[in-house]
ZADO-1210 file (C-alpha; in nm, 4 decimals, padded with zeros to 6 digits):
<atoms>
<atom x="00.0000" y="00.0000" z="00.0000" code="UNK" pos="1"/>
<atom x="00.1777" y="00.3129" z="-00.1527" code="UNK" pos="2"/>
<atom x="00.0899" y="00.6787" z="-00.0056" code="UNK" pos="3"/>
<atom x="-00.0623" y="00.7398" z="-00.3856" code="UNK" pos="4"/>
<atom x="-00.2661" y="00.4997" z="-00.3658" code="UNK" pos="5"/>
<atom x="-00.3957" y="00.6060" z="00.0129" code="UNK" pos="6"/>
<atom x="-00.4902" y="00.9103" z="-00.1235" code="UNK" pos="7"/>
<atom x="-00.6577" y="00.7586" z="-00.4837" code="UNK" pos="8"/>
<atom x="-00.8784" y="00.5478" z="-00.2866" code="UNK" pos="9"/>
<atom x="-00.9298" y="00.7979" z="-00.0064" code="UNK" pos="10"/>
<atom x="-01.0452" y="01.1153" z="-00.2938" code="UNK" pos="11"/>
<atom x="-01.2529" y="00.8313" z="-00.4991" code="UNK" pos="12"/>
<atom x="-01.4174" y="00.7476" z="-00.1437" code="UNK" pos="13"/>
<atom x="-01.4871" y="01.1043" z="-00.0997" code="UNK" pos="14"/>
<atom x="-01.6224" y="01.1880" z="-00.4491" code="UNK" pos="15"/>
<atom x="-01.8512" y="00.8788" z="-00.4387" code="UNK" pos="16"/>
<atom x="-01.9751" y="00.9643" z="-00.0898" code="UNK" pos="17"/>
<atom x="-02.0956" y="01.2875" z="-00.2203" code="UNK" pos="18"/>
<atom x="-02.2098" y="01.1665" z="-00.5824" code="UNK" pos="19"/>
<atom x="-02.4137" y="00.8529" z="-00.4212" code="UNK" pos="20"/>
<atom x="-02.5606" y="01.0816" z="-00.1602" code="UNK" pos="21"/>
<atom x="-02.7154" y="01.3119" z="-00.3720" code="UNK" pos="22"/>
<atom x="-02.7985" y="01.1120" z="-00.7012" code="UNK" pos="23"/>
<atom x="-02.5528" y="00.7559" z="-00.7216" code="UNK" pos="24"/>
<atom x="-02.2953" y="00.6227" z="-00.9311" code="UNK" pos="25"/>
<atom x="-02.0412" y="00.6461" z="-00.7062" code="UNK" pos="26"/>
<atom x="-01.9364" y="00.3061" z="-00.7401" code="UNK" pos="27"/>
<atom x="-01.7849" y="00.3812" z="-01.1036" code="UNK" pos="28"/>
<atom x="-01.5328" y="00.6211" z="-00.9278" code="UNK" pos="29"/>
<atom x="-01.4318" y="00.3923" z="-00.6323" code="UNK" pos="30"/>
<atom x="-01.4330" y="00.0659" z="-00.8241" code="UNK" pos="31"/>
<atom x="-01.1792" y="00.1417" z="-01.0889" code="UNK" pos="32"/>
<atom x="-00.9598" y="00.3084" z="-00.7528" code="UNK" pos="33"/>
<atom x="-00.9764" y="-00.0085" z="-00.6355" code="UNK" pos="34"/>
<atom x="-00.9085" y="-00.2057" z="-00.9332" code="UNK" pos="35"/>
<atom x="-00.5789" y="-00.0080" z="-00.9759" code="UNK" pos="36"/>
<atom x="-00.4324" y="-00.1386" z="-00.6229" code="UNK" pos="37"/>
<atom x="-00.4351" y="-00.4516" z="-00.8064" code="UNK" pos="38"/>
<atom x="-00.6903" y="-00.6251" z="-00.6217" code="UNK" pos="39"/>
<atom x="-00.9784" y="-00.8566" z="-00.8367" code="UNK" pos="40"/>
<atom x="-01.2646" y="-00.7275" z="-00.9619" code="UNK" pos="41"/>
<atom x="-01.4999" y="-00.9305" z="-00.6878" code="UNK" pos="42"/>
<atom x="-01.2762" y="-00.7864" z="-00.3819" code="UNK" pos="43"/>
<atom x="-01.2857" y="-00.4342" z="-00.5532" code="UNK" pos="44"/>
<atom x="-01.6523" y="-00.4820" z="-00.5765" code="UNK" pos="45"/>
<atom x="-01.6798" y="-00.5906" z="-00.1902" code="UNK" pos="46"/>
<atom x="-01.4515" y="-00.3224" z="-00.0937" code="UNK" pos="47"/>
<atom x="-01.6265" y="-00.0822" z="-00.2406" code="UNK" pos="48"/>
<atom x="-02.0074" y="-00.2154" z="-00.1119" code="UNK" pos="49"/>
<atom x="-01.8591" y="-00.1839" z="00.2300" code="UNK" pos="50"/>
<atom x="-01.6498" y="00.0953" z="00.2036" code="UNK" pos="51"/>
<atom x="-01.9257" y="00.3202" z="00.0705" code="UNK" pos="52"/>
<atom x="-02.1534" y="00.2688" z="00.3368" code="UNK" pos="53"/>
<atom x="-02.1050" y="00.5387" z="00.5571" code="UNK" pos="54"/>
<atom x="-02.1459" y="00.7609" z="00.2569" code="UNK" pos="55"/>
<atom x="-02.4798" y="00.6844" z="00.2442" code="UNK" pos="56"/>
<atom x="-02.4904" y="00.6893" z="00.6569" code="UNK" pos="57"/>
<atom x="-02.3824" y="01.0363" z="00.6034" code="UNK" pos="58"/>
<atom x="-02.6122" y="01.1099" z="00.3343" code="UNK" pos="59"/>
<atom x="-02.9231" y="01.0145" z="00.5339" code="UNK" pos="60"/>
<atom x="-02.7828" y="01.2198" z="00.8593" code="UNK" pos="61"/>
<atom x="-02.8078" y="01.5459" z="00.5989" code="UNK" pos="62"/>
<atom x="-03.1189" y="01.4693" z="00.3893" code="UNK" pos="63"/>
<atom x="-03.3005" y="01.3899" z="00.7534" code="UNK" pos="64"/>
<atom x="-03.5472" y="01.6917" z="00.7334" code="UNK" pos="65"/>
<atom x="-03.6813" y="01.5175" z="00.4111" code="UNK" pos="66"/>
<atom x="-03.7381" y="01.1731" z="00.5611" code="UNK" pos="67"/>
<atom x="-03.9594" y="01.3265" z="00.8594" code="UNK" pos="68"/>
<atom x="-04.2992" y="01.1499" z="00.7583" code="UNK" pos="69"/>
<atom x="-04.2013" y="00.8704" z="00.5641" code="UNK" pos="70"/>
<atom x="-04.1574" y="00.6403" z="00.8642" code="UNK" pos="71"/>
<atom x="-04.4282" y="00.4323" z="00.7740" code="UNK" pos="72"/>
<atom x="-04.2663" y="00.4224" z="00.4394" code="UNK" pos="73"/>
<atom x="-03.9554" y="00.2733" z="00.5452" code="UNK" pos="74"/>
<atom x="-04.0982" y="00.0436" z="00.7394" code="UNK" pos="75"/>
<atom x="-04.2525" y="-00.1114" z="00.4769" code="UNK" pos="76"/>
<atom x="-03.9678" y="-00.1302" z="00.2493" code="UNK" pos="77"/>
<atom x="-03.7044" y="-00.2116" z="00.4729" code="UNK" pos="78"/>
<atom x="-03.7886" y="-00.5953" z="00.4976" code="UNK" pos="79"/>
<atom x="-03.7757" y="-00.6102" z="00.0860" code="UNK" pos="80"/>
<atom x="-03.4824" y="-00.4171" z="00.0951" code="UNK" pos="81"/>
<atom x="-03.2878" y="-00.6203" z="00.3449" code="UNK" pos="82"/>
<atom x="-03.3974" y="-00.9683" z="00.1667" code="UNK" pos="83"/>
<atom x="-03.2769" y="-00.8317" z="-00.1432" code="UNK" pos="84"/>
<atom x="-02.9741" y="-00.7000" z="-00.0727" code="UNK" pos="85"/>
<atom x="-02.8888" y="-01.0681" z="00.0898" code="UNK" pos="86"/>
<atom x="-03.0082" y="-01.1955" z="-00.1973" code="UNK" pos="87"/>
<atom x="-02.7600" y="-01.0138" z="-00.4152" code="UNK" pos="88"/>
<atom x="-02.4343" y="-01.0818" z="-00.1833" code="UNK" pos="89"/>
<atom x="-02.5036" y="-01.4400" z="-00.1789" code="UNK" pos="90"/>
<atom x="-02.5702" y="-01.4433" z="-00.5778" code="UNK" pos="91"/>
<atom x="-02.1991" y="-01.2185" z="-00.5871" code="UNK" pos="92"/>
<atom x="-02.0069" y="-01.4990" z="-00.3458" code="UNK" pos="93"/>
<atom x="-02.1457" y="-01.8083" z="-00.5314" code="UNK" pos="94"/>
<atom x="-02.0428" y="-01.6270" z="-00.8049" code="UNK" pos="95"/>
<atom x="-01.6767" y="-01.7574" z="-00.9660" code="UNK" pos="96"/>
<atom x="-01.4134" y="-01.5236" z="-00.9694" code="UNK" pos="97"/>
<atom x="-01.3868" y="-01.5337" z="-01.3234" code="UNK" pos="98"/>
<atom x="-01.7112" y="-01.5675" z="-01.3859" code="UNK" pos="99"/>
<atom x="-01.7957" y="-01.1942" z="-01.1861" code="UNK" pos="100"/>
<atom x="-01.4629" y="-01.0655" z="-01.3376" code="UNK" pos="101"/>
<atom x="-01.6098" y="-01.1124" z="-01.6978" code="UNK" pos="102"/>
<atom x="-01.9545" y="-00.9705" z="-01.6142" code="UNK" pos="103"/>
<atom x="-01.8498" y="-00.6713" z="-01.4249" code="UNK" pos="104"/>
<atom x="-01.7370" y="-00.4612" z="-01.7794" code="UNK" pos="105"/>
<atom x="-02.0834" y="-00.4876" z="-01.9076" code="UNK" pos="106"/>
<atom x="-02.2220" y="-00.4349" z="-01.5527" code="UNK" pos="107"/>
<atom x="-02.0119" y="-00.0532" z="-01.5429" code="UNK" pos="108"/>
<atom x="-02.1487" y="-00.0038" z="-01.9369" code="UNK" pos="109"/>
<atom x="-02.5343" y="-00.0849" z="-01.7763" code="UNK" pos="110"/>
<atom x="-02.4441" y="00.1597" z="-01.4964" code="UNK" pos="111"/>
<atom x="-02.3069" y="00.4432" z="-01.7336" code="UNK" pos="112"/>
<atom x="-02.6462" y="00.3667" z="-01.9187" code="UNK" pos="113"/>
<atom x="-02.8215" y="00.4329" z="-01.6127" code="UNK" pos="114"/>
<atom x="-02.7000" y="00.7515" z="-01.5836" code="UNK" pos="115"/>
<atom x="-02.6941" y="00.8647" z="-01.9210" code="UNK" pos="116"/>
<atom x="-03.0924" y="00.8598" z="-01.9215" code="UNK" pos="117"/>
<atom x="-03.1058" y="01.0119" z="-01.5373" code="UNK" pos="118"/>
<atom x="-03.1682" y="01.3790" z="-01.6692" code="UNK" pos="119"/>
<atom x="-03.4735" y="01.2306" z="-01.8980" code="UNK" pos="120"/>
<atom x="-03.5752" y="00.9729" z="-01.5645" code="UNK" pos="121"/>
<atom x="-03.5351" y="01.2969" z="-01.3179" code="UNK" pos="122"/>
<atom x="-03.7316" y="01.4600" z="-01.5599" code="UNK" pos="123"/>
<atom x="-04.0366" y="01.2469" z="-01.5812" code="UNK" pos="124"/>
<atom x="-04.0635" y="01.1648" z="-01.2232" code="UNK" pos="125"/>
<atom x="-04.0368" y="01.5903" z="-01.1510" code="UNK" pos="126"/>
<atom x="-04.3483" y="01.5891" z="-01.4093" code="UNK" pos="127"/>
<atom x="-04.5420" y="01.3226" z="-01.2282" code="UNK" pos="128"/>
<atom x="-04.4834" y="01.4693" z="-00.8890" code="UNK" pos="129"/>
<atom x="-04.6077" y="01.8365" z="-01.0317" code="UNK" pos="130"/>
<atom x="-04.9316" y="01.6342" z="-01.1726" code="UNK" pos="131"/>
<atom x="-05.0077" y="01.4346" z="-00.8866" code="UNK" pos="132"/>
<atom x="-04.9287" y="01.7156" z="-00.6165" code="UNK" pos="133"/>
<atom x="-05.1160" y="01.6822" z="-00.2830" code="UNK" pos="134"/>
<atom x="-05.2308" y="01.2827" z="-00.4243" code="UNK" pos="135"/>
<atom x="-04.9517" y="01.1259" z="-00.0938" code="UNK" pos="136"/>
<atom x="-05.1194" y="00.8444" z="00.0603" code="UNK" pos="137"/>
<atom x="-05.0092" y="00.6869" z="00.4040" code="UNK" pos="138"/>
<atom x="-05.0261" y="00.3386" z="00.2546" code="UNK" pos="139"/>
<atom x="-04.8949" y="00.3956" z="-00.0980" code="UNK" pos="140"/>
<atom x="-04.6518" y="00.1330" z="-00.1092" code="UNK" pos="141"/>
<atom x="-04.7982" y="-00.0897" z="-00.3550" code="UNK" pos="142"/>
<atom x="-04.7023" y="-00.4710" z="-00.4775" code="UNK" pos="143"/>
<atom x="-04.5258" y="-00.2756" z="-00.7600" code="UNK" pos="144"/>
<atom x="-04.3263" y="-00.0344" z="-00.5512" code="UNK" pos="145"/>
<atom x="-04.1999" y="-00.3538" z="-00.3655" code="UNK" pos="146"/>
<atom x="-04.0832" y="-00.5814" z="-00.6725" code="UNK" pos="147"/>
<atom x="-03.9414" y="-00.2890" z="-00.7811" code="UNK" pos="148"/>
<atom x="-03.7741" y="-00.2056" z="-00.4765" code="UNK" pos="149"/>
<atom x="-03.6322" y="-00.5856" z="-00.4366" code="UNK" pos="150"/>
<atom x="-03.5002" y="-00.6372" z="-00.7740" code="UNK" pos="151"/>
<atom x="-03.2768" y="-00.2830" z="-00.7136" code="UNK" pos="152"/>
<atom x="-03.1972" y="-00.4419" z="-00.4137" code="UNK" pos="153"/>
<atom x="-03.0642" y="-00.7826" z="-00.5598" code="UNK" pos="154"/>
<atom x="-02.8857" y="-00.5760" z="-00.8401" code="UNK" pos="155"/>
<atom x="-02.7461" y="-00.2947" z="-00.6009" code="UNK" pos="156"/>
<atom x="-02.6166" y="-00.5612" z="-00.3643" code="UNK" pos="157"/>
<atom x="-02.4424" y="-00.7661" z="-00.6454" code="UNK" pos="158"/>
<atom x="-02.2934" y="-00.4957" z="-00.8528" code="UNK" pos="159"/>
<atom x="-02.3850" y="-00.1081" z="-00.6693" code="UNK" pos="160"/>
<atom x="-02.2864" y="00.1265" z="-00.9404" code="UNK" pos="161"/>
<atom x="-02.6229" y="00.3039" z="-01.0569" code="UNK" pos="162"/>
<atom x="-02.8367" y="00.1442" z="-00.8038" code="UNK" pos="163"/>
<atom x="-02.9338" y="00.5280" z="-00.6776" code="UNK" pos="164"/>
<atom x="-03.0261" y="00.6137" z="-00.9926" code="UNK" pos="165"/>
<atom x="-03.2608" y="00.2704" z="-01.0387" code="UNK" pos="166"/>
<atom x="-03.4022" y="00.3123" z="-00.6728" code="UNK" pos="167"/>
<atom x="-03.5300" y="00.6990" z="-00.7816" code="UNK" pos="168"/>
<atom x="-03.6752" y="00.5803" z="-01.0789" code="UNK" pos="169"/>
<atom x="-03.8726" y="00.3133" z="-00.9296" code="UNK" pos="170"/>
<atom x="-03.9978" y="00.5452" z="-00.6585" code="UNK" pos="171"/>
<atom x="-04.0225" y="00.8957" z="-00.8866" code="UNK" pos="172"/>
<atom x="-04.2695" y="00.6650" z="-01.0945" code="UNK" pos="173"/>
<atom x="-04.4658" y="00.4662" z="-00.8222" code="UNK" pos="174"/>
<atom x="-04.5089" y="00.7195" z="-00.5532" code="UNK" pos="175"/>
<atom x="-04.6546" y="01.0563" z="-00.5086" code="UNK" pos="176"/>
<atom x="-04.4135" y="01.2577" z="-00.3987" code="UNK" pos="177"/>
<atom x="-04.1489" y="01.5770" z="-00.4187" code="UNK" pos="178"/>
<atom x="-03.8378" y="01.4881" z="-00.5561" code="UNK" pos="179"/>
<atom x="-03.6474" y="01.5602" z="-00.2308" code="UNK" pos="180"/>
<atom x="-03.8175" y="01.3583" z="00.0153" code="UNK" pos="181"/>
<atom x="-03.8199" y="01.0818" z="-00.2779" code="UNK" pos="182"/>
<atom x="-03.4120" y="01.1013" z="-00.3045" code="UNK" pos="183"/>
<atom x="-03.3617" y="01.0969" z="00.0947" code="UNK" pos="184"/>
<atom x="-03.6113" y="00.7895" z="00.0926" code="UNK" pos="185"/>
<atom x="-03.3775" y="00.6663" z="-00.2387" code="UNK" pos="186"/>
<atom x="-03.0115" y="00.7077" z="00.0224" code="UNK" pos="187"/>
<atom x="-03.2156" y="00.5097" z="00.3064" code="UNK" pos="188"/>
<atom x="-03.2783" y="00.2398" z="00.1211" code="UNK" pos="189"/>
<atom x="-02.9726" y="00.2399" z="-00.0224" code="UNK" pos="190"/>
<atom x="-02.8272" y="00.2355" z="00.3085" code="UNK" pos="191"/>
<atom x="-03.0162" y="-00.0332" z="00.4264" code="UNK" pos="192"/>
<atom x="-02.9106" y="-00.2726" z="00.1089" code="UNK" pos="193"/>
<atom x="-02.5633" y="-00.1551" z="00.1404" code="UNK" pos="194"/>
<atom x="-02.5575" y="-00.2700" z="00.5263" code="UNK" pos="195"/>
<atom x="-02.6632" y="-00.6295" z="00.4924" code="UNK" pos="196"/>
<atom x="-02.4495" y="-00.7138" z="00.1826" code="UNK" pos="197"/>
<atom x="-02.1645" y="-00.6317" z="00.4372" code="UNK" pos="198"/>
<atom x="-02.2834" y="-00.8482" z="00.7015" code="UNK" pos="199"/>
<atom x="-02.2923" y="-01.1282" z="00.4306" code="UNK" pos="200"/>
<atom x="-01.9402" y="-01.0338" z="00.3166" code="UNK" pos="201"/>
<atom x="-01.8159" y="-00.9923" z="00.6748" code="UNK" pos="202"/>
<atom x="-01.9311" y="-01.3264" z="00.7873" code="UNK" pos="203"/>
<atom x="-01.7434" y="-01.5066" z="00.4580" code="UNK" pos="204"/>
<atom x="-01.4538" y="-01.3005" z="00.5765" code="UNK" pos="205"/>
<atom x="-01.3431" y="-01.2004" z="00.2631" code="UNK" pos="206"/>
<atom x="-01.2219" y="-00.8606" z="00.2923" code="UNK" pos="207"/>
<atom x="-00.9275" y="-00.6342" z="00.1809" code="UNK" pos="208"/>
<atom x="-00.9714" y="-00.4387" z="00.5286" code="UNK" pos="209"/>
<atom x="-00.6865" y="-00.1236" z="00.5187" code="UNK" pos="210"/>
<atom x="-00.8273" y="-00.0216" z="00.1795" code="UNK" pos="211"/>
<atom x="-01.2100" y="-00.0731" z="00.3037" code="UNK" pos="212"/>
<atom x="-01.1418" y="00.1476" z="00.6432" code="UNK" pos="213"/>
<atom x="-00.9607" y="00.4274" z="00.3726" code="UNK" pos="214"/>
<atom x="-01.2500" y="00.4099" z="00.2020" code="UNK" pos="215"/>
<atom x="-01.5074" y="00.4308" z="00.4520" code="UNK" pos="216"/>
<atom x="-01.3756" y="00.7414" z="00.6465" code="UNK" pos="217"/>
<atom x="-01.3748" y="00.9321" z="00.3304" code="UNK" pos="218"/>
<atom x="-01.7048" y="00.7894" z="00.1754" code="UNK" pos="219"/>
<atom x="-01.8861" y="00.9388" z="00.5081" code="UNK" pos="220"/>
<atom x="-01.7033" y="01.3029" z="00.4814" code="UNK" pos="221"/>
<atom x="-01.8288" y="01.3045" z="00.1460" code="UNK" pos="222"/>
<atom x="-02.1165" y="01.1959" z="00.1927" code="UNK" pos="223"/>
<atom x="-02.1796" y="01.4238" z="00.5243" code="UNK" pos="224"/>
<atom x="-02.1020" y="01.7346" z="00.3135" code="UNK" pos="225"/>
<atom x="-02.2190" y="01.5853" z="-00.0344" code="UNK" pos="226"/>
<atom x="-02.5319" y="01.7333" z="-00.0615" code="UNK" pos="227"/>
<atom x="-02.4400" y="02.0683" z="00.0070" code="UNK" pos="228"/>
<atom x="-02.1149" y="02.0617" z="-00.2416" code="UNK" pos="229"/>
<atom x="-02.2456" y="01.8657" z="-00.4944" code="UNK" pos="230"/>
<atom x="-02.5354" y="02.0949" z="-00.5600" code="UNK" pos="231"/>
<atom x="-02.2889" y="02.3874" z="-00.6136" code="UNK" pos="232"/>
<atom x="-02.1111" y="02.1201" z="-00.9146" code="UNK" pos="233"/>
<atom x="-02.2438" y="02.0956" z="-01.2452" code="UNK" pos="234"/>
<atom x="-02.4610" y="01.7730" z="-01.2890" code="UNK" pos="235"/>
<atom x="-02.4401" y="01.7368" z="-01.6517" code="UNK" pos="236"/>
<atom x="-02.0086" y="01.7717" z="-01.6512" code="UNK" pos="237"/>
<atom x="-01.9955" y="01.5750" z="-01.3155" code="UNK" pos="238"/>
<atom x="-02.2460" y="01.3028" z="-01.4599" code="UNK" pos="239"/>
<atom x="-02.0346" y="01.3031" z="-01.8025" code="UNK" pos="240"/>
<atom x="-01.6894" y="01.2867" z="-01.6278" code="UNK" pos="241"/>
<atom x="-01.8255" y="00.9463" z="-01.4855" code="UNK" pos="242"/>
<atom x="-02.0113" y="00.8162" z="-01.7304" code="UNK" pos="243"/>
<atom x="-01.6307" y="00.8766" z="-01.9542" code="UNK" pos="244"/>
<atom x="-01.4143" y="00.6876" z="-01.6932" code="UNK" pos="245"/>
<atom x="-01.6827" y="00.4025" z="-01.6502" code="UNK" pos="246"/>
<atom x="-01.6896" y="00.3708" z="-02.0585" code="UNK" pos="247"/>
<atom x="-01.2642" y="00.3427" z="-02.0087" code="UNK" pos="248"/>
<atom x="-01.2704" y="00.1633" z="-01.7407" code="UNK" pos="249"/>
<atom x="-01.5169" y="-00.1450" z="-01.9440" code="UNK" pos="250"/>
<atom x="-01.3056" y="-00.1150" z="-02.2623" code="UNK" pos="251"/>
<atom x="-00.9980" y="-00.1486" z="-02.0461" code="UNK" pos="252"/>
<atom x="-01.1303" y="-00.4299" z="-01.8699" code="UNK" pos="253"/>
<atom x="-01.2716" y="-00.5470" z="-02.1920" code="UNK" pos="254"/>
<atom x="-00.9290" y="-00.5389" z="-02.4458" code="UNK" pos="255"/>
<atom x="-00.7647" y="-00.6757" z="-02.0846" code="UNK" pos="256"/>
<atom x="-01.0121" y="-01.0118" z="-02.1285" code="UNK" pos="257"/>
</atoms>
């Protein structure tokens, strides 16, 4: 472990902190971190699941203004969210080495897809909300909102890079709500799927720990201050700068075989 690559992983945890905390796709900036300290794809991909947690600890703490109210809410997605995210850890550990290592290019290309159509998805959820203002419900959490909710779960638990982005869309388009209080109920969740794919990593004990606890520390200062820095940044040459090293980070992996 060289001091440059301390401080690689430590700004990527920092940037992704912030970036998952107010939208996601944080993972495509700490993954390929990770991947250049030479460990595998799978333990990058762990690392980074664990790692990024307190980033979205920290984004919860500042978005907690928005998630007054939407106890009830959270309650009833939690269970999905926790079986899912399970779900996904278990699929990522039964998963061969090689196998995961030549899925994970076209699982960063899916993610960079993600958030190439997030200003078009941000847009139609903001135009639903406007249309079906003062519609909330206490018990709008429909069979739909759940599927939906578990199948980000399984996918944000197995690979997390764009699983933000696929938990607002599912919510923008099921629930009535502002787009605030929908993206602090989008970090809880988030938080909750990241939480028990560590436990399940934890427990198989296969964990690159120095790099994770790097990581970590800076994922929840970015994420802490995220929200309030990230809306001073330019979305559309922040999303593109990602989006960019995800698409060099696949071919790389891709011409690498």
């Amino acid at each position: 472990m060289t001091p440059g690559l301390v401080v690689l992983v430590a700004a990527s945890g920092f940037v992704a902190g912030a970036m998952n905390a107010v939208a996601g796709g944080g993972t495509l900036v700490a993954f390929p971190a990770l991947l250049a300290t030479g460990m595998t794809a799978r333990m990058a991909n762990i690392v980074s699941t664990i790692g990024l947690v307190p980033g979205y600890a920290g984004g919860s703490y500042a978005y907690r203004e928005e998630l007054a109210g939407q106890g009830s809410r959270v309650r009833a997605l939690a269970a999905t969210s926790l079986v899912g995210g399970v779900a996904g850890a278990v699929i990522l550990l039964v998963t061969p080495a090689s196998s995961f290592r030549a899925i994970v290019p076209y699982l960063i290309l899916a993610s960079c897809a993600l958030l190439c159509v997030q200003p078009r998805l941000t847009k139609r959820v903001a135009d639903r909300q406007r249309k079906v203002a003062g519609a909330r419900a206490a018990s709008d959490i429909t069979w739909q909102v759940q599927v939906g909710v578990f199948i980000a779960a399984v996918y944000g638990s197995y690979f997390g890079a764009g699983l933000g982005v696929l938990l607002l869309g599912i919510l923008g388009i099921l629930l009535a709500e502002g787009m605030q209080r929908l993206n602090a109920l989008k970090g809880l969740l988030s938080l909750l799927i990241n939480a028990v794919s560590v436990i399940v990593f934890v427990i198989n004990g296969e964990v690159a720990w120095w790099y994770t606890a790097i990581l970590a520390v800076a994922a929840w200062a970015g994420g802490a201050t995220g929200v309030g820095v990230a809306r001073r940044l330019s979305p559309r040459v922040l999303r593109a700068a990602v989006i960019t090293l995800g698409a060099v980070v696949a071919a790389a992996l891709i011409v690498k075989g």
